[in-house]
C-alpha positions, 0 to 999 in steps of 0.5 A: 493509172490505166484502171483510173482512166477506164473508169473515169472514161466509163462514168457517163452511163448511168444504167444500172449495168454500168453501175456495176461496172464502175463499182467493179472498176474502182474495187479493182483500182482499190486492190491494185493501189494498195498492191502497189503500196506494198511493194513501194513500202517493201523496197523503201524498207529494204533501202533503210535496212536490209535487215538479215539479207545479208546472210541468208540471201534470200528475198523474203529476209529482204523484203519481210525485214524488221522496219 
C-alpha cells in the first residue's frame, strides 16, 4: 500500500527523472505484490493441507506441501 501511495502521489512530475521514478516505483510494487501473493497463497495451502508437517516439523515441509 505504501508503494501504491508513493507512486500515486509522485505522478504529477512528468520530466524525464521522475519518469524513471514512477517506473522504478511501480517495479517495486510489482515485486512487492507477487512476494505478498506468495505468502498468502502458502498459508492458505498450509490451512487446506499440511501435507508432511506433521512428522517432520519443519517450515518448508509446511510451506512447500503438495497443494
Amino acid at each position: 500500500v505504501c508503494l501504491i501511495l508513493a507512486y500515486f502521489l509522485t505522478w504529477k512530475g512528468w520530466g524525464q527523472r521522475d519518469k524513471r521514478r514512477d517506473i522504478a516505483l511501480g517495479f517495486a510494487s510489482r515485486i512487492a505484490s507477487w512476494a505478498t501473493m506468495a505468502v498468502i497463497v502458502a498459508i492458505l495451502g498450509f490451512m487446506m493441507d499440511p501435507g508432511s508437517w506433521a512428522e517432520r516439523r519443519s517450515f518448508w515441509s509446511g510451506v512447500l506441501n503438495p497443494i
